[in-house]
Rosetta silent file (secondary structure, phi, psi, omega in degrees, C-alpha in Angstrom):
SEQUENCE: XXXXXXXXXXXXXXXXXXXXXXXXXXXXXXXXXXXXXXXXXXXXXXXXXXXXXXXXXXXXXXXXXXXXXXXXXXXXXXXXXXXXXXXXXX
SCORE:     score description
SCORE:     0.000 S_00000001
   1 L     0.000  147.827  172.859   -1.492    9.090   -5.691 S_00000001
   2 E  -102.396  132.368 -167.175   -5.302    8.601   -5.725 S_00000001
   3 L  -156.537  131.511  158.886   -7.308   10.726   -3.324 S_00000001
   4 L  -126.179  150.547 -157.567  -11.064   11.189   -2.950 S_00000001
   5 E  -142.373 -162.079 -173.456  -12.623   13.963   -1.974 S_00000001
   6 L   -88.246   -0.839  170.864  -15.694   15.653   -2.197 S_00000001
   7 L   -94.552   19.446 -169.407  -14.990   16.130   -6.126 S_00000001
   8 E    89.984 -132.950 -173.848  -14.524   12.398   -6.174 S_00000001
   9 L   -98.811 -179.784 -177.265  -11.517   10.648   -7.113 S_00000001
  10 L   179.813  105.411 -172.845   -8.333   12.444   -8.071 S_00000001
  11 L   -88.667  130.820 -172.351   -4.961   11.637   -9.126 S_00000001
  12 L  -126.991  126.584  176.441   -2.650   14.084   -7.776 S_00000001
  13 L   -26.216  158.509  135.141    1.126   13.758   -9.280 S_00000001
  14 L  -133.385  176.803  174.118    3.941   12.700   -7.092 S_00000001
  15 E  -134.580  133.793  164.092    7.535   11.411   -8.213 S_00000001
  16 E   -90.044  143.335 -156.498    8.582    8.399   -7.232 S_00000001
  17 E  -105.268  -30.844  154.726   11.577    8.490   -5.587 S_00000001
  18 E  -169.271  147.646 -140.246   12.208    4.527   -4.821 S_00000001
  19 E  -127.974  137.937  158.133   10.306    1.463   -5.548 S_00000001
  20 L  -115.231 -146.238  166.162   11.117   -1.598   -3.724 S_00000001
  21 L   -70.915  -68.181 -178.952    9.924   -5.259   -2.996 S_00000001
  22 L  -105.623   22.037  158.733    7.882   -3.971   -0.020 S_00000001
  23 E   177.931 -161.436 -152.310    7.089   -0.421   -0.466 S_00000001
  24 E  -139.735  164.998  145.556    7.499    2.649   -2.521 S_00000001
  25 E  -131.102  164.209 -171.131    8.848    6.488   -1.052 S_00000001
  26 E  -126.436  167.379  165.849    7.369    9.497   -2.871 S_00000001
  27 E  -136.891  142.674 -178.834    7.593   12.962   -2.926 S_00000001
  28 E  -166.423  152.563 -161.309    4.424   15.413   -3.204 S_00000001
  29 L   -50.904  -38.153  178.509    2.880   19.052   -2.741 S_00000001
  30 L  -135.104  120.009 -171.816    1.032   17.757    0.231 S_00000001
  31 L   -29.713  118.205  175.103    1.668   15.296    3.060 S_00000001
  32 L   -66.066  142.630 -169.073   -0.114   12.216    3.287 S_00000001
  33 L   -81.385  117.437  171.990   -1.600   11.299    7.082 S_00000001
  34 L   -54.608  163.497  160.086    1.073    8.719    8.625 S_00000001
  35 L    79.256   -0.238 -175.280   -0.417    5.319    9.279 S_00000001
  36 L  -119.289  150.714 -175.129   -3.378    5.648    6.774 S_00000001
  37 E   -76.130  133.808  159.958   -3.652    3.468    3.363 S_00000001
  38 E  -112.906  176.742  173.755   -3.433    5.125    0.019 S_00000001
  39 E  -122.292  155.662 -161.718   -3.691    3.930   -3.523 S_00000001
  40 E  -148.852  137.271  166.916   -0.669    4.614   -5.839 S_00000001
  41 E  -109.032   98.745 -161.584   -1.078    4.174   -9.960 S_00000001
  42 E   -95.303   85.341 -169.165    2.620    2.940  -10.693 S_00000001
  43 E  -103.490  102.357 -168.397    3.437    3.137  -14.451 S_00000001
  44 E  -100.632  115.770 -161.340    6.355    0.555  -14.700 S_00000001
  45 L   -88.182 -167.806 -168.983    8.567    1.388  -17.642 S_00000001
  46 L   -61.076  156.274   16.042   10.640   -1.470  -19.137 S_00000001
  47 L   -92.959   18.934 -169.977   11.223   -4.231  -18.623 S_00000001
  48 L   -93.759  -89.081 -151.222    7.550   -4.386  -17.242 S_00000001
  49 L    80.345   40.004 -175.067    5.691   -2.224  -19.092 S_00000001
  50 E  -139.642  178.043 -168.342    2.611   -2.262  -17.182 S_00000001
  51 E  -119.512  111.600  162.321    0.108    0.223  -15.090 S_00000001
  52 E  -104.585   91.969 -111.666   -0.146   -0.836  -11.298 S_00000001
  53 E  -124.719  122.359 -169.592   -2.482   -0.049   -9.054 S_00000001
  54 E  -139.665  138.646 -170.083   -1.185   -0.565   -5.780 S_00000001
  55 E  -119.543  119.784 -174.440   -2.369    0.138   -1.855 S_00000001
  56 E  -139.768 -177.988 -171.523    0.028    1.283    1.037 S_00000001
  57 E  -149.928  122.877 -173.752    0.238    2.519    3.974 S_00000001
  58 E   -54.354  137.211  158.023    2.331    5.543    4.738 S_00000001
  59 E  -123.298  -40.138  171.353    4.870    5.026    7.786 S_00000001
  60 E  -119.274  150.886  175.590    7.166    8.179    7.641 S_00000001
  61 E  -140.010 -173.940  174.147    6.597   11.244    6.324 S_00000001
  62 E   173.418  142.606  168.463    8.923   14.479    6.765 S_00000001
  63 E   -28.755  110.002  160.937    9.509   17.979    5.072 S_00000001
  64 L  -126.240   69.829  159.350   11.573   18.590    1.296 S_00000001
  65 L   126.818 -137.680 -165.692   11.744   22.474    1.282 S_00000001
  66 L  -115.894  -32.477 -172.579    8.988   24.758    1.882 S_00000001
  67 L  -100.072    3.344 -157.280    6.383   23.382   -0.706 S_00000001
  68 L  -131.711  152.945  143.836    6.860   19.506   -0.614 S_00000001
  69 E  -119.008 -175.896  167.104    7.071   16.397    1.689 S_00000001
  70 E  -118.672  147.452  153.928    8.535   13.030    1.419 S_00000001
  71 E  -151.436 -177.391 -146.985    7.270    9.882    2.609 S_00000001
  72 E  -155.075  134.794  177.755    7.748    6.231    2.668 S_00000001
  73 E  -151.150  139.927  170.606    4.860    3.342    2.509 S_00000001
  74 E   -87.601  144.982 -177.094    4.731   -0.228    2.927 S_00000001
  75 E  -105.126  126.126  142.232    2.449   -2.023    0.286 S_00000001
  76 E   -23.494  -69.991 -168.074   -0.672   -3.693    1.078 S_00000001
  77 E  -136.038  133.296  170.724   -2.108   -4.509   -1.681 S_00000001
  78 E  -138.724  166.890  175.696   -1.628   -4.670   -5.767 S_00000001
  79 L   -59.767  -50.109  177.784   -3.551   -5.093   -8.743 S_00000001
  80 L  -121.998  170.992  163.083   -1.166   -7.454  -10.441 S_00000001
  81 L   -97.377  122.370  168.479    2.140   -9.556   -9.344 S_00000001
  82 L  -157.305   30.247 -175.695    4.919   -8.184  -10.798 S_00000001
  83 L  -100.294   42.609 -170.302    7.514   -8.017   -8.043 S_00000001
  84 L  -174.046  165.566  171.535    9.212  -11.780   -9.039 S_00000001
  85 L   -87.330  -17.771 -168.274    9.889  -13.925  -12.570 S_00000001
  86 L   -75.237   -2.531  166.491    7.090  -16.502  -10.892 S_00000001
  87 L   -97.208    7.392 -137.694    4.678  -13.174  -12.112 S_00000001
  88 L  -121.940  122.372 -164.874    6.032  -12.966  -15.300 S_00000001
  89 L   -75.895   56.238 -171.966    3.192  -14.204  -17.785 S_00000001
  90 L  -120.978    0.000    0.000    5.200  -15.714  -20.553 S_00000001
């Protein structure tokens, strides 16, 4: 996840937990505000093999343990197409 702050920008780890067509859910030390857009840096192993920079917007978010949440986002926005073969530049 990508977060700015008053140190600037800042990628703070998360694991993704499942990537779909229309959104992504995550898990991470601290809860994301429902309803607001983030940017997510996606590093798509094979058969893509690409870095995606992608913008969503959290809809649920809810508690995994004592130190973690979970949440779930629809995507907005992406850097590249690479959800279809009609993206695939060959």
């Amino acid at each position: 996840m990508v977060r700015t702050g008053s140190a600037g920008v800042e990628l703070e780890p998360c694991t993704l937990l499942n990537l779909a067509y229309g959104g992504i859910s995550f898990r991470l030390p601290r809860a994301p505000s429902k309803h607001e857009n983030y940017w997510f840096l996606i590093d798509l192993a094979e058969p893509f093999d690409q870095l995606v920079l992608v913008r969503a917007r959290v809809c649920w978010v809810r508690p995994a343990g004592s130190v973690a949440s979970e949440a779930g986002a629809v995507f907005v926005e992406s850097s590249k197409g690479w959800l279809g073969p009609e993206d695939d530049p060959e």
